[in-house]
C-alpha distance (Angstrom), angle and dihedral (degrees) to the residues before:
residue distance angle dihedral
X1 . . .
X2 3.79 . .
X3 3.60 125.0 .
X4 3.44 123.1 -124.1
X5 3.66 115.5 -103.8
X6 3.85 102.9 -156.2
X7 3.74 124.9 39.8
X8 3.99 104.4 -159.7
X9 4.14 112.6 -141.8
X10 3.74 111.0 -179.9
X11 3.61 105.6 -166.2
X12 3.89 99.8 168.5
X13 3.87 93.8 82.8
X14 3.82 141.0 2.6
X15 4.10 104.0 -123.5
X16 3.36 82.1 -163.9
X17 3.41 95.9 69.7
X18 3.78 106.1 8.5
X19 3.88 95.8 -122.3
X20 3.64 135.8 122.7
X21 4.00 116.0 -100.9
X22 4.09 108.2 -125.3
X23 3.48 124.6 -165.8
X24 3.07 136.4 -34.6
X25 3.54 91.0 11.1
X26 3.90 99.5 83.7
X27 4.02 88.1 52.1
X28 3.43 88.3 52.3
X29 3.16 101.7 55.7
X30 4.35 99.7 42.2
X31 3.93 80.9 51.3
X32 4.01 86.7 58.8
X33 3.15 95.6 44.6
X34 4.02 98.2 48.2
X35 3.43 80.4 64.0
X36 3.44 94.4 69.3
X37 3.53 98.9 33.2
X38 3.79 117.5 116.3
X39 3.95 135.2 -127.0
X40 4.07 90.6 -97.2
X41 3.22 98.8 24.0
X42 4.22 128.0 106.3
X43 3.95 129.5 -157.8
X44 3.64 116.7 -141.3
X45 3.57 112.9 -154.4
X46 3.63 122.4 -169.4
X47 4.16 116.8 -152.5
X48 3.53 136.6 176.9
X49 4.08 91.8 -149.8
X50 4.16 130.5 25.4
X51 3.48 110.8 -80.0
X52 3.82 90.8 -143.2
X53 3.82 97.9 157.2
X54 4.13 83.6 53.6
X55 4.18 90.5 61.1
X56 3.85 95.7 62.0
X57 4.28 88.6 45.3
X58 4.03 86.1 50.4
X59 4.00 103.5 42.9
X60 3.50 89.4 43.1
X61 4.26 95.2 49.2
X62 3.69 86.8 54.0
X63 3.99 96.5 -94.7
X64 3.74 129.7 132.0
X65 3.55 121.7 -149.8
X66 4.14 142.3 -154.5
X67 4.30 120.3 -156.3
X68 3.60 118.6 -163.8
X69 3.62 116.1 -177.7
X70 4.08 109.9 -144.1
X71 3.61 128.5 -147.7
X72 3.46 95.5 -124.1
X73 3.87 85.3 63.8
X74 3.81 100.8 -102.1
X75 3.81 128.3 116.7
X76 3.97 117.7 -128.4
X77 3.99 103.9 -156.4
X78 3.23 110.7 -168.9
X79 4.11 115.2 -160.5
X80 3.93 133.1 -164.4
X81 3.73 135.0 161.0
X82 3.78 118.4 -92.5
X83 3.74 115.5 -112.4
């Protein structure tokens, strides 16, 4: 069985419940799913703002990071581990 090779995290809204994630919230939930993340496997976030604070937590946990700023005014942040 292959292992998926992106794990999709859209922090921008909860479909669930059709609402806008505030802070800390999104962070929260990347950290959780890092957890789970495996050794060639990437996150992709997706953000309506910079998660600055998030870049520090990530470079110093050993993870390596790529931000794409979207047209449609979102940020795609796309997370591995460091090798």
């Amino acid at each position: 069985m292959e292992q998926q090779r992106y794990i999709g995290l859209d922090v921008h809204k909860d479909y669930s419940v059709f609402r806008i994630l505030e802070p800390p919230e999104p962070m929260e939930r990347v950290l959780g799913a890092l957890s789970t993340l495996g050794p060639d496997q990437q996150l992709l976030m997706i953000i309506d703002r910079q998660p600055r604070p998030l870049y520090r937590i990530l470079q110093n946990n050993g993870y390596d990071y790529r931000e794409t700023f979207k047209p449609e005014g979102i940020f795609e942040i796309l997370i591995w581990q460091a090798r």
